[in-house]
Gaussian input, Z-matrix of N, CA and C with variables (Angstrom, degrees):
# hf/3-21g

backbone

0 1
 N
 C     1     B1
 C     2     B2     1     A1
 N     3     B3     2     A2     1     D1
 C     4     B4     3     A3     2     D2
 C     5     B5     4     A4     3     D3
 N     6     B6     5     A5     4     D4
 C     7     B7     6     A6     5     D5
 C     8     B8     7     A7     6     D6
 N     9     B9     8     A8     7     D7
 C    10    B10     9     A9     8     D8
 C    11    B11    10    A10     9     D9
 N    12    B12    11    A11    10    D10
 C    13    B13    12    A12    11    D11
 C    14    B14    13    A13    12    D12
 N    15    B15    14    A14    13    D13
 C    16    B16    15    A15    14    D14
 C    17    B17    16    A16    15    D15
 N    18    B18    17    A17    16    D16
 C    19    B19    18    A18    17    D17
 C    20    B20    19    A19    18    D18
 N    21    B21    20    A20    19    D19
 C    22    B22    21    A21    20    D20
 C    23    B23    22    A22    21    D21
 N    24    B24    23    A23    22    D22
 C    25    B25    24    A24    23    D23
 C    26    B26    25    A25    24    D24
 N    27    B27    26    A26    25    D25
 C    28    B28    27    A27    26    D26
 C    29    B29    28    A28    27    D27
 N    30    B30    29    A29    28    D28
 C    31    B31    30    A30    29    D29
 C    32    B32    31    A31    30    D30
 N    33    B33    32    A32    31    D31
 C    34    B34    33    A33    32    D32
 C    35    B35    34    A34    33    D33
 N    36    B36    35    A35    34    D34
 C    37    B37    36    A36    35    D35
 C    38    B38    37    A37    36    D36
 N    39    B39    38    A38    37    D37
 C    40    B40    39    A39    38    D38
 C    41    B41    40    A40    39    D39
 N    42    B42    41    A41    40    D40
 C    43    B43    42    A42    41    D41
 C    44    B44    43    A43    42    D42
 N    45    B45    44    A44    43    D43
 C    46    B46    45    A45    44    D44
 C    47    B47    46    A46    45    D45
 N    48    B48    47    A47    46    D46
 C    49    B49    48    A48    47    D47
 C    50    B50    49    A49    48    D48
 N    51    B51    50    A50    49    D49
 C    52    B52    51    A51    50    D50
 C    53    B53    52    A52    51    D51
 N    54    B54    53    A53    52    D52
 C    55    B55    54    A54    53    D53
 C    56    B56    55    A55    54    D54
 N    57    B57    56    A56    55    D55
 C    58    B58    57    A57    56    D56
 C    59    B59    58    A58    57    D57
 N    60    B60    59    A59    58    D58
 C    61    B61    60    A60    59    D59
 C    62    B62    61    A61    60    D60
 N    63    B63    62    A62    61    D61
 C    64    B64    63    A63    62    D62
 C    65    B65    64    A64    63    D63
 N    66    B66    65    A65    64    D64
 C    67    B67    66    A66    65    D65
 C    68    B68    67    A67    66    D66
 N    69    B69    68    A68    67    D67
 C    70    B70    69    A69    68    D68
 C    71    B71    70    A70    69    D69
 N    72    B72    71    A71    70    D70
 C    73    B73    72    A72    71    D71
 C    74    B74    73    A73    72    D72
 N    75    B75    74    A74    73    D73
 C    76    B76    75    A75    74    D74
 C    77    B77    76    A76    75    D75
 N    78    B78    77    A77    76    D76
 C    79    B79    78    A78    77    D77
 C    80    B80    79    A79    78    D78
 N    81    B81    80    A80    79    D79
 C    82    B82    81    A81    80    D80
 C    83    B83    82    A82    81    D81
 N    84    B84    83    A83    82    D82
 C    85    B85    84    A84    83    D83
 C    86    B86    85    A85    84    D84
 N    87    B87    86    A86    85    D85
 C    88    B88    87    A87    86    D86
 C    89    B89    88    A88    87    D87
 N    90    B90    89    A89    88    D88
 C    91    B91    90    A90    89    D89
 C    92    B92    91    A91    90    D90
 N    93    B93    92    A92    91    D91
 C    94    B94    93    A93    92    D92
 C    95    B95    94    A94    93    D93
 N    96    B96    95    A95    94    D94
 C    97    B97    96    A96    95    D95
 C    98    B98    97    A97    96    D96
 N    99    B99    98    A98    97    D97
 C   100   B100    99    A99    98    D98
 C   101   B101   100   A100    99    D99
 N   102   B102   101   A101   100   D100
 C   103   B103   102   A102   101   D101
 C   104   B104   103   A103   102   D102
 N   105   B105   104   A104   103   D103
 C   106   B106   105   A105   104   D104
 C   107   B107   106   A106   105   D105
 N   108   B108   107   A107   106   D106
 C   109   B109   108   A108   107   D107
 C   110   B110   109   A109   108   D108
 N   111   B111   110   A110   109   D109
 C   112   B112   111   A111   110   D110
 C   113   B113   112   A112   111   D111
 N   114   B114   113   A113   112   D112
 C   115   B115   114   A114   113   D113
 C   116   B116   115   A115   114   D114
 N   117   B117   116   A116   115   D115
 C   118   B118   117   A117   116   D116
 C   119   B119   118   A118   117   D117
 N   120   B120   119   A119   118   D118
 C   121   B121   120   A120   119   D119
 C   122   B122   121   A121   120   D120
 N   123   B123   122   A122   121   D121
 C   124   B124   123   A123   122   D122
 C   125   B125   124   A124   123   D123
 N   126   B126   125   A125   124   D124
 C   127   B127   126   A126   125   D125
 C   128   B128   127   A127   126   D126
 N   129   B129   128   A128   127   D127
 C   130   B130   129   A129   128   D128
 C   131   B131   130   A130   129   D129
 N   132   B132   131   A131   130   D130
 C   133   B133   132   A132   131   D131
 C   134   B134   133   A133   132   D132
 N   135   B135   134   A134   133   D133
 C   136   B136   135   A135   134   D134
 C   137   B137   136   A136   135   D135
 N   138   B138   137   A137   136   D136
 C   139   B139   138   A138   137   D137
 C   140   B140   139   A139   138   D138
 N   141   B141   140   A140   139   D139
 C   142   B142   141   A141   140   D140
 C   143   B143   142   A142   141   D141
 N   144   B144   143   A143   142   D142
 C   145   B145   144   A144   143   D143
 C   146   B146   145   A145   144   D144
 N   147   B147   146   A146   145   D145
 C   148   B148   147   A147   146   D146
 C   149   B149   148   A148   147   D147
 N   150   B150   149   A149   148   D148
 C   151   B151   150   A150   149   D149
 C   152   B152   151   A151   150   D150
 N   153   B153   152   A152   151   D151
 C   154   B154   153   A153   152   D152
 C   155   B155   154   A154   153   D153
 N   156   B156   155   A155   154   D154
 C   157   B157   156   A156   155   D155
 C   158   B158   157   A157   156   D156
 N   159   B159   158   A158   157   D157
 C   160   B160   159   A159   158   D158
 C   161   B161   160   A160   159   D159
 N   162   B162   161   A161   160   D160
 C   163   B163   162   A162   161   D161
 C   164   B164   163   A163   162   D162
 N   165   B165   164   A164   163   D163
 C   166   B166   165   A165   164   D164
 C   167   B167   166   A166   165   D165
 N   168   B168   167   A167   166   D166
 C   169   B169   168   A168   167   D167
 C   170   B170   169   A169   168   D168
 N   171   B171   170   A170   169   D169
 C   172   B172   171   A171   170   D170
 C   173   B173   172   A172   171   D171
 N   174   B174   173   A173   172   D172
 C   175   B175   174   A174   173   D173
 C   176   B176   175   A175   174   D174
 N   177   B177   176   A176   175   D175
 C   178   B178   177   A177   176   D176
 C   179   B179   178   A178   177   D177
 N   180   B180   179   A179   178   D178
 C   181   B181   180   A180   179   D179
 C   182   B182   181   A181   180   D180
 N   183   B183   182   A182   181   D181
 C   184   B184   183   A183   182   D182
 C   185   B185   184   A184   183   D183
 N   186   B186   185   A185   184   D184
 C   187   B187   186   A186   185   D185
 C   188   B188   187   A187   186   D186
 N   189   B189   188   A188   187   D187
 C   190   B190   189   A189   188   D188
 C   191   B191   190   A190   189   D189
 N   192   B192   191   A191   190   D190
 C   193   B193   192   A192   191   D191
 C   194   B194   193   A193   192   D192
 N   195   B195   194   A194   193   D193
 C   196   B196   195   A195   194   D194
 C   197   B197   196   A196   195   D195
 N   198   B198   197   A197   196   D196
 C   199   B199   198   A198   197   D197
 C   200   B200   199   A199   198   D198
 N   201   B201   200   A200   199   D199
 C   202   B202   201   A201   200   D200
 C   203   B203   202   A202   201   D201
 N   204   B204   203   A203   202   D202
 C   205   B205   204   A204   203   D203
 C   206   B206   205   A205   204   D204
 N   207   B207   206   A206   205   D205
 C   208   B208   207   A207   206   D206
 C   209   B209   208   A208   207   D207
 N   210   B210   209   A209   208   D208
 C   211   B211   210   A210   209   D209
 C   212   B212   211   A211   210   D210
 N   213   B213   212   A212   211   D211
 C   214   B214   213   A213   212   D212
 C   215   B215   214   A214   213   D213
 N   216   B216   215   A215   214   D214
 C   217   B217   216   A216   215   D215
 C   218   B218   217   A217   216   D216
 N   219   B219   218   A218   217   D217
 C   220   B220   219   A219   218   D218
 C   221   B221   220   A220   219   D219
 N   222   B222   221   A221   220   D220
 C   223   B223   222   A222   221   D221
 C   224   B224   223   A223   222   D222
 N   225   B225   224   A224   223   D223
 C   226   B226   225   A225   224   D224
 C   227   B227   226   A226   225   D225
 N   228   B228   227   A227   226   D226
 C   229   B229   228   A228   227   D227
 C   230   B230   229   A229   228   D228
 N   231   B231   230   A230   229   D229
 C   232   B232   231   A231   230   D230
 C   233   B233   232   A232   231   D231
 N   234   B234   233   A233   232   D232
 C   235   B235   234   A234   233   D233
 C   236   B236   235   A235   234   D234
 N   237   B237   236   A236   235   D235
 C   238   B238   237   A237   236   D236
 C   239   B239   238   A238   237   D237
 N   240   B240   239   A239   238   D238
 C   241   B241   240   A240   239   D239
 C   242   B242   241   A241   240   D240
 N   243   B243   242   A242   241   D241
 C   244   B244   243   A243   242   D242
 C   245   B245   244   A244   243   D243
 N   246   B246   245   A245   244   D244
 C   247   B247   246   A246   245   D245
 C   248   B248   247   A247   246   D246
 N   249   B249   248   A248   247   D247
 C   250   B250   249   A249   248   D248
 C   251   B251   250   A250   249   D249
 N   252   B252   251   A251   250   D250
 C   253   B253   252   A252   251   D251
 C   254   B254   253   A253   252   D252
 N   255   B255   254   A254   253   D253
 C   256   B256   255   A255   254   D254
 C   257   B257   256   A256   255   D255
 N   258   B258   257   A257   256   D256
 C   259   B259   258   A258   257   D257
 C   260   B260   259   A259   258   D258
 N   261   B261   260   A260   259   D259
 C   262   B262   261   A261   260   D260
 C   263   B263   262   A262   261   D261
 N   264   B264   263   A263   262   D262
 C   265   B265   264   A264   263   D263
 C   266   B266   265   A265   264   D264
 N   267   B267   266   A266   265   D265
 C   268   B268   267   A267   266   D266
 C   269   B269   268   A268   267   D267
 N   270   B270   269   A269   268   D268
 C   271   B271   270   A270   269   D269
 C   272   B272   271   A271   270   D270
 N   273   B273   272   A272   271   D271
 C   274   B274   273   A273   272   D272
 C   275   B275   274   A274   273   D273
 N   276   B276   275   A275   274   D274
 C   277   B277   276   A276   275   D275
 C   278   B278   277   A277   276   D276
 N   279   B279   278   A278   277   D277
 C   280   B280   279   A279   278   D278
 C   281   B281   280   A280   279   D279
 N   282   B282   281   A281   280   D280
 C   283   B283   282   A282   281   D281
 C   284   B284   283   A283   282   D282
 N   285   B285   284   A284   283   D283
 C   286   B286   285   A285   284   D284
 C   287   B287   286   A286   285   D285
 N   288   B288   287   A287   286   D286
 C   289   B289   288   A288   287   D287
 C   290   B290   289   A289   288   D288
 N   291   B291   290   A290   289   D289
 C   292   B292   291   A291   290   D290
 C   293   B293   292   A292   291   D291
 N   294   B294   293   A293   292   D292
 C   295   B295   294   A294   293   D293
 C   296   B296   295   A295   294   D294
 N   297   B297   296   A296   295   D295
 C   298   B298   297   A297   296   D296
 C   299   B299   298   A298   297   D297
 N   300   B300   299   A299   298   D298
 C   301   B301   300   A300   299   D299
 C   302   B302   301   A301   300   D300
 N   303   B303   302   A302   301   D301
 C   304   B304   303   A303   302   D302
 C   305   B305   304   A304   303   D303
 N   306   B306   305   A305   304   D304
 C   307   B307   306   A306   305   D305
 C   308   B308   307   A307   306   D306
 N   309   B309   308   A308   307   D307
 C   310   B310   309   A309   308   D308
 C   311   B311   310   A310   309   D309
 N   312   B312   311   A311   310   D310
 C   313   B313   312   A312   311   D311
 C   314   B314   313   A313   312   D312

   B1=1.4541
   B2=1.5229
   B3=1.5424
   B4=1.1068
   B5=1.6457
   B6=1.7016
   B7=1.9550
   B8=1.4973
   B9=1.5958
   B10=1.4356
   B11=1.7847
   B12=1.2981
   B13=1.4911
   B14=1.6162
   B15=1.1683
   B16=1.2821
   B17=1.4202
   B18=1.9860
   B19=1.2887
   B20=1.4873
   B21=1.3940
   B22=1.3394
   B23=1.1967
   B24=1.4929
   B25=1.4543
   B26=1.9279
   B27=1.2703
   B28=1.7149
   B29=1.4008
   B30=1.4512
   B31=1.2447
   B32=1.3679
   B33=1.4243
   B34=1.5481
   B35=1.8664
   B36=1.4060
   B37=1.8658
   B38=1.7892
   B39=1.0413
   B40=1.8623
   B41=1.9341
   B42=1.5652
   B43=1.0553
   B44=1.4503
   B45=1.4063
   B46=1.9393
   B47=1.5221
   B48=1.1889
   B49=1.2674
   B50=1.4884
   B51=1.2371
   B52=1.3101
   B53=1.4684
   B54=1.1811
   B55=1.3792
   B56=1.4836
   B57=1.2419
   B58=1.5876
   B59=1.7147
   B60=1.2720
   B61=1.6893
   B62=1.5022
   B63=1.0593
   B64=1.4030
   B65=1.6137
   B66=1.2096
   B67=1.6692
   B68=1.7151
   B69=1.2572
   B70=1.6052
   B71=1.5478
   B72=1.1272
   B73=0.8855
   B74=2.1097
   B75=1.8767
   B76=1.8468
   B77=1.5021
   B78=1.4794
   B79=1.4740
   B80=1.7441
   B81=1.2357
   B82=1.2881
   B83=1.3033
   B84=0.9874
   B85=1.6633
   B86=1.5786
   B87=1.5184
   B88=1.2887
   B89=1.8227
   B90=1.3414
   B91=1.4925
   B92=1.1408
   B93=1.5448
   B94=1.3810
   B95=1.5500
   B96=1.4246
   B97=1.5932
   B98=1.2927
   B99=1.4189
   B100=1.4260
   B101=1.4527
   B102=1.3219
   B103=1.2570
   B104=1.9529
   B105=1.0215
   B106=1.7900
   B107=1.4107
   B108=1.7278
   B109=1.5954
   B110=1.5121
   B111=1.2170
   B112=1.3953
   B113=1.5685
   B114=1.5086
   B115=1.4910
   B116=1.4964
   B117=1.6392
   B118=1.4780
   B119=1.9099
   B120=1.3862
   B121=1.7797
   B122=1.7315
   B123=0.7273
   B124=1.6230
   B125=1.9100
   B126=1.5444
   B127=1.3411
   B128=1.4775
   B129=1.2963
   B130=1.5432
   B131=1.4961
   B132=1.4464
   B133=1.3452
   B134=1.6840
   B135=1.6163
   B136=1.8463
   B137=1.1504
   B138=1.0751
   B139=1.5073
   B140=1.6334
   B141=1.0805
   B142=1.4099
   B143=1.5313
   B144=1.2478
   B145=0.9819
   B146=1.9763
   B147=1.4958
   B148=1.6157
   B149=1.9129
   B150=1.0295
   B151=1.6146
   B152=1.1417
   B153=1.3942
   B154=1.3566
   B155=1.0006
   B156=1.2419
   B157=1.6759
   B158=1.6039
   B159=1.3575
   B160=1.4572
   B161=1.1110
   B162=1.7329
   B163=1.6492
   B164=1.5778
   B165=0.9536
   B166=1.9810
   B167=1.1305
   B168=1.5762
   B169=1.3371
   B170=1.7124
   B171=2.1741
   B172=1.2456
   B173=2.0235
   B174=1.3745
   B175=1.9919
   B176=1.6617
   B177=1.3954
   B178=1.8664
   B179=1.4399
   B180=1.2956
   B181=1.4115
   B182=1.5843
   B183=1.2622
   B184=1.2987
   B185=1.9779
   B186=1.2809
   B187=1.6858
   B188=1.8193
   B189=1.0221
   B190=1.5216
   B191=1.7279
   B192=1.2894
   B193=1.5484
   B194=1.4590
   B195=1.3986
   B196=1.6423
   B197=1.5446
   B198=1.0513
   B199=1.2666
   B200=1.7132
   B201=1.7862
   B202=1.1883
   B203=1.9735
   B204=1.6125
   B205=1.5787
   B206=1.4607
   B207=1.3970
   B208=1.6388
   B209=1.2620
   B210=1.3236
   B211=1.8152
   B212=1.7931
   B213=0.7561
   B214=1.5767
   B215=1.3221
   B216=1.7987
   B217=1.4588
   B218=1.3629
   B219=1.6681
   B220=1.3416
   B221=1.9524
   B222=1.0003
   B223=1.7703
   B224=1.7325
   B225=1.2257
   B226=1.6226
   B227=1.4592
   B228=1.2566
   B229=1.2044
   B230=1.8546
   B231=1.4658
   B232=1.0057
   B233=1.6086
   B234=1.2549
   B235=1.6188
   B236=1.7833
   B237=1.2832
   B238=1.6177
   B239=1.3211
   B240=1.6271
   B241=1.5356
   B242=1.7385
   B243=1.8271
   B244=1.1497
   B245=1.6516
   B246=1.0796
   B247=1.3314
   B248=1.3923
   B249=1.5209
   B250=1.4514
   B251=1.1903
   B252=1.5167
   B253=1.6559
   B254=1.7043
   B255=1.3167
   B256=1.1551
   B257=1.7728
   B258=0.9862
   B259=1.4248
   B260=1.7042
   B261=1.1919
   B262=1.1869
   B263=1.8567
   B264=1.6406
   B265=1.1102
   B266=1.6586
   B267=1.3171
   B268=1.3977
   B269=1.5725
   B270=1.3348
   B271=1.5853
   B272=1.3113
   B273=1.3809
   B274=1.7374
   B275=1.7128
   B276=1.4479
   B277=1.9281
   B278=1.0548
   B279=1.2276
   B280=1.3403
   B281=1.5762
   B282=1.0789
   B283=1.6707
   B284=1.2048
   B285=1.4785
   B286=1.9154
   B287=2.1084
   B288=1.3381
   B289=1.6234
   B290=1.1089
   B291=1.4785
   B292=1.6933
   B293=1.3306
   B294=1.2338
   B295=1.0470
   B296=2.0726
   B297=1.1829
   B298=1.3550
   B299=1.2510
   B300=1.3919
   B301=1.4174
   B302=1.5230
   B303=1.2667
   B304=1.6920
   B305=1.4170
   B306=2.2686
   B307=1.3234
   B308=1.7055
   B309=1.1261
   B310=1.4346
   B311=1.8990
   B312=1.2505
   B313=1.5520
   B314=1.3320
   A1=109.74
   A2=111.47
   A3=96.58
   A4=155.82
   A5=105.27
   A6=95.89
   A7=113.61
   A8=117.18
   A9=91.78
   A10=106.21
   A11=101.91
   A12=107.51
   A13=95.73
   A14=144.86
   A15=149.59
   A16=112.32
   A17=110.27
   A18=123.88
   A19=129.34
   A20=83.44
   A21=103.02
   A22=138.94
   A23=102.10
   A24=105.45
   A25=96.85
   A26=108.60
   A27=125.85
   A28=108.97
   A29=132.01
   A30=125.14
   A31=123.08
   A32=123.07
   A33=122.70
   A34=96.57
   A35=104.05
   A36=105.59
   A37=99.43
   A38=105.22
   A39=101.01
   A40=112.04
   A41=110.79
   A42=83.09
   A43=92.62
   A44=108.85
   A45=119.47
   A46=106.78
   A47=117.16
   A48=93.01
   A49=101.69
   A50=124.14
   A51=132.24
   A52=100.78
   A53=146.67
   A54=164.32
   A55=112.61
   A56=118.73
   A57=125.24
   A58=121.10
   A59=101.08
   A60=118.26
   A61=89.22
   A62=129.71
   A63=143.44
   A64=78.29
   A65=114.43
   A66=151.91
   A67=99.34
   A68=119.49
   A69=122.05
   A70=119.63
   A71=132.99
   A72=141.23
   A73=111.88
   A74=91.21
   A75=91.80
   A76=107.01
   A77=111.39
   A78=120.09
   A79=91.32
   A80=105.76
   A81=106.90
   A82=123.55
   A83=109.54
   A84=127.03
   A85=103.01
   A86=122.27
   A87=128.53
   A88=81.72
   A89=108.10
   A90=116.67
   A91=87.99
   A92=158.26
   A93=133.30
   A94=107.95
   A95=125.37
   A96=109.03
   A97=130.41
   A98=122.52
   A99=134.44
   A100=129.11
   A101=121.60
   A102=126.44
   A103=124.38
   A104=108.22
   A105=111.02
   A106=92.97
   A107=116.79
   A108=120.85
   A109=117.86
   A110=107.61
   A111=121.64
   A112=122.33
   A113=108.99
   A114=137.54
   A115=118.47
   A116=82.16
   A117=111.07
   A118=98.95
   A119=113.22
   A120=91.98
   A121=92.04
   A122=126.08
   A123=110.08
   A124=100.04
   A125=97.02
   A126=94.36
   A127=129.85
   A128=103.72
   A129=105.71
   A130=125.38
   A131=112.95
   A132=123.05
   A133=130.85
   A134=87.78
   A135=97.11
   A136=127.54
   A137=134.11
   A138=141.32
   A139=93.54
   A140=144.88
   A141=136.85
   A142=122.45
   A143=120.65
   A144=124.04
   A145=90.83
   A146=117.84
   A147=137.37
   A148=99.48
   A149=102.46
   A150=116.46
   A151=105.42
   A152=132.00
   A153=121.55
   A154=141.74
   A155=116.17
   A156=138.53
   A157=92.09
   A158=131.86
   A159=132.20
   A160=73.08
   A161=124.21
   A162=119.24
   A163=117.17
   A164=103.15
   A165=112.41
   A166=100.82
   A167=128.96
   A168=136.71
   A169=114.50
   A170=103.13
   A171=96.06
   A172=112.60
   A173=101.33
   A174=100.48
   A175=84.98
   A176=118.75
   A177=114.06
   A178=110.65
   A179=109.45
   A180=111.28
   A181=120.93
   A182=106.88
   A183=105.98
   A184=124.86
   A185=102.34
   A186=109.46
   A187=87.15
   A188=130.42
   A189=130.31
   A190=97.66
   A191=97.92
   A192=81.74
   A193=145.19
   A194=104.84
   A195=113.80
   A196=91.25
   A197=152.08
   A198=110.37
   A199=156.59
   A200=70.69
   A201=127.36
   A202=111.61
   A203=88.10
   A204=116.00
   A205=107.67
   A206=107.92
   A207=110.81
   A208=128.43
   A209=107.30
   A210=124.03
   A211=87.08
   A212=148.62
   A213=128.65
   A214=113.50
   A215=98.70
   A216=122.23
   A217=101.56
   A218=124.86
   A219=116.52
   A220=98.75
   A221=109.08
   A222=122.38
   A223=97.24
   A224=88.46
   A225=83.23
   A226=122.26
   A227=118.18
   A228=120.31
   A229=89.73
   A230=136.56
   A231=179.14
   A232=75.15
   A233=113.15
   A234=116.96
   A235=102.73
   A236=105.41
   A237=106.20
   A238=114.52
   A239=120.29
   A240=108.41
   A241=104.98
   A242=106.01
   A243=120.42
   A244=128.45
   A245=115.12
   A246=115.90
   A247=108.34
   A248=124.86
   A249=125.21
   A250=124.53
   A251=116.65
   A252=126.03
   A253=101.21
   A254=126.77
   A255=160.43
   A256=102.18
   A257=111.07
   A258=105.51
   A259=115.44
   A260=121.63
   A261=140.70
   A262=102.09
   A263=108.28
   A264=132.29
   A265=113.43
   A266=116.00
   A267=138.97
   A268=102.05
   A269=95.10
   A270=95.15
   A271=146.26
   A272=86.17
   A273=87.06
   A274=101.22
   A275=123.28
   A276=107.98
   A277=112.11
   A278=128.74
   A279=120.44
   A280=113.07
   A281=112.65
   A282=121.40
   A283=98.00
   A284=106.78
   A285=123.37
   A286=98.98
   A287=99.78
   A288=83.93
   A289=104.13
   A290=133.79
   A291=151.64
   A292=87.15
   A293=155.11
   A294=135.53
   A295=95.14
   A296=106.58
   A297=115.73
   A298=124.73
   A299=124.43
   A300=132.95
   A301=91.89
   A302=135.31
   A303=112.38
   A304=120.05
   A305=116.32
   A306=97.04
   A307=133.59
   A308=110.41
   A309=132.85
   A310=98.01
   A311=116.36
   A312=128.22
   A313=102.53
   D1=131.10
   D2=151.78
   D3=-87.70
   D4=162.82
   D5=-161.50
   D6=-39.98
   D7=-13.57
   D8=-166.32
   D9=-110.21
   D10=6.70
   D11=166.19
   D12=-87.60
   D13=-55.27
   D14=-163.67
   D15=-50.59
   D16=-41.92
   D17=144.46
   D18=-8.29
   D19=-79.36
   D20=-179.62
   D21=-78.06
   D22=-4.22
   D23=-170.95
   D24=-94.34
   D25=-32.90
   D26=167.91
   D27=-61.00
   D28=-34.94
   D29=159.21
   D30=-68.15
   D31=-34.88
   D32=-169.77
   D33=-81.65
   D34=-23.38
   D35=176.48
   D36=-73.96
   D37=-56.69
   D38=-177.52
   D39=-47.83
   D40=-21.86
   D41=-157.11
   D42=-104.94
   D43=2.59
   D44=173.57
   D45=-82.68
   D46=-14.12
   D47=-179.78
   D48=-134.55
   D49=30.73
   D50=148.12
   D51=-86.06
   D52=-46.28
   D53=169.76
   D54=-48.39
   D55=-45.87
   D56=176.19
   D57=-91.23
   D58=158.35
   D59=-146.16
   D60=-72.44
   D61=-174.17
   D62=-161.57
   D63=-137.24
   D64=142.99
   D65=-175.72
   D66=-121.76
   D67=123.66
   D68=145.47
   D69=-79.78
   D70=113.29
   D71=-171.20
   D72=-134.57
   D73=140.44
   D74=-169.69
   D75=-51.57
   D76=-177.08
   D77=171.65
   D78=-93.14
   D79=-41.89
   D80=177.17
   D81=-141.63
   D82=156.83
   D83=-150.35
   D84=-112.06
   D85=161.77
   D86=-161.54
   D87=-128.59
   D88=133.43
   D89=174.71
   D90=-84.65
   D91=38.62
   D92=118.63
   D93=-95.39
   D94=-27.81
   D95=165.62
   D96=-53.07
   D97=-10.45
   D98=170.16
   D99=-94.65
   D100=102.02
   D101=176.01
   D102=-27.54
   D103=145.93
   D104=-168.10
   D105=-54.44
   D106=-51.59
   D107=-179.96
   D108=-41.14
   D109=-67.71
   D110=175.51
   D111=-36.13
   D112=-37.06
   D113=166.36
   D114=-40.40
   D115=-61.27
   D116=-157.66
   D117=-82.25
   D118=-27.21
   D119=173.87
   D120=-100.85
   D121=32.69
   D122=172.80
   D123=-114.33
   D124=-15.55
   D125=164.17
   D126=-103.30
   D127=-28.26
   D128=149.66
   D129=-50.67
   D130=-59.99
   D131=-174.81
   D132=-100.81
   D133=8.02
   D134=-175.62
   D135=98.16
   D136=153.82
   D137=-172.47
   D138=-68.79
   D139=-48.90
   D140=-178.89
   D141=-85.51
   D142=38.04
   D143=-140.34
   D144=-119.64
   D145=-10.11
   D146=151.06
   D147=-50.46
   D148=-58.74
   D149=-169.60
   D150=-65.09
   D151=-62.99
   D152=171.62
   D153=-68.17
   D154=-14.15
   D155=157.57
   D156=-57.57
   D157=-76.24
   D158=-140.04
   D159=-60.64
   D160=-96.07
   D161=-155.40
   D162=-8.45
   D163=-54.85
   D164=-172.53
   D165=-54.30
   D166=-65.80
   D167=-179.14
   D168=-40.26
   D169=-55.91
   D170=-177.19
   D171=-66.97
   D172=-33.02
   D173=178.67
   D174=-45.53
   D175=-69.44
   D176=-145.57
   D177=-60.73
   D178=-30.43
   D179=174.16
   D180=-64.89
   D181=-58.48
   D182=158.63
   D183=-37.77
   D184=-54.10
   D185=-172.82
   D186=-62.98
   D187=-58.49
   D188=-173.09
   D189=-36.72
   D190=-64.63
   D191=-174.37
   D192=-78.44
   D193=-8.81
   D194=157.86
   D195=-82.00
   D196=-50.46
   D197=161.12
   D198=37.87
   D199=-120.20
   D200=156.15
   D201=-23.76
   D202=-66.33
   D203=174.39
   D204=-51.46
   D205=-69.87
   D206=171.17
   D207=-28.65
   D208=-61.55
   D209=-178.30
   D210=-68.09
   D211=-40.35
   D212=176.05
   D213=-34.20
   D214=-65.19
   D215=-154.72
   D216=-76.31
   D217=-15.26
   D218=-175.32
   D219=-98.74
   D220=-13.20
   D221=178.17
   D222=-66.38
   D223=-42.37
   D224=-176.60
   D225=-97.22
   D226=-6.74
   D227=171.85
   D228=-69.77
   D229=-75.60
   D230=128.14
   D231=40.91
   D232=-63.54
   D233=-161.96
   D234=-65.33
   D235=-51.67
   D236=175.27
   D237=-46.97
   D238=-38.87
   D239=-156.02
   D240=-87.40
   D241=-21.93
   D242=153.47
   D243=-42.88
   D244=-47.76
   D245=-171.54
   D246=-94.28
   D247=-16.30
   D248=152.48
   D249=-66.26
   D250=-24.69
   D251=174.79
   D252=-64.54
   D253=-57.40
   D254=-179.81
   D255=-51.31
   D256=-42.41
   D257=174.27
   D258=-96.91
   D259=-17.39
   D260=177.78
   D261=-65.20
   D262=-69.95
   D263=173.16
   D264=-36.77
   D265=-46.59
   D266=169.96
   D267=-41.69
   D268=-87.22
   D269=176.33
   D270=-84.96
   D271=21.54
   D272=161.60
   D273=-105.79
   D274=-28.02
   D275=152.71
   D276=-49.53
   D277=-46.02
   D278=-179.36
   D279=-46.02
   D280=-51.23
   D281=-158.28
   D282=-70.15
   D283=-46.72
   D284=-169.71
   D285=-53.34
   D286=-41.21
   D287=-164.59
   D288=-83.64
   D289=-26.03
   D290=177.65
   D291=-72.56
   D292=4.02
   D293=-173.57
   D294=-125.47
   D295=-31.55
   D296=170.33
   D297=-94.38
   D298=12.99
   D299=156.45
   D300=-102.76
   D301=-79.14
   D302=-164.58
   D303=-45.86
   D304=-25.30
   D305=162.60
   D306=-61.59
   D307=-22.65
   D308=-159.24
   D309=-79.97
   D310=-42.79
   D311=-157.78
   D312=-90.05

């Protein structure tokens, strides 16, 4: 990746978890308060493996919602070029039948 995606990806994390609730959580944990699952990817994927999950979640969440934003702004472009097709289409029937009554007369 480059530095200025890496940038950005550390900015869109600063501003997810300035944004998200604060959790109380133990200093330490009882290996029966933890689910077998929970077990089982912390041993697959490491004891920090809570942390690197969230980050991912907060990057995807974030990308979801510019998105999100995008497909708006392209919905609405989409609608404009629509209703110019639509008016375009208009008057060229128009012309076509004005053009097939003076052939006809």
């Amino acid at each position: 990746m480059t530095d200025s995606i890496l940038k950005e990806i550390d900015i869109a994390k600063s501003k997810h978890r300035a944004s998200a609730g604060k959790h109380v959580t133990p200093d330490v944990y009882n290996k029966e308060d933890i689910s077998y699952e929970a077990l089982e990817v912390m041993e697959v994927f490491g004891i920090n493996c809570a942390d690197t999950l969230n980050n991912y979640s907060c990057e995807l969440e974030d990308r979801l919602n510019e998105l999100e934003d995008t497909i708006a702004v392209q919905k609405s472009k989409i609608k404009i070029l629509a209703d110019a097709y639509a008016l375009q289409r208009d008057e060229i029937q128009s012309l076509k039948a004005a053009h097939e009554t003076n052939v006809t007369t």
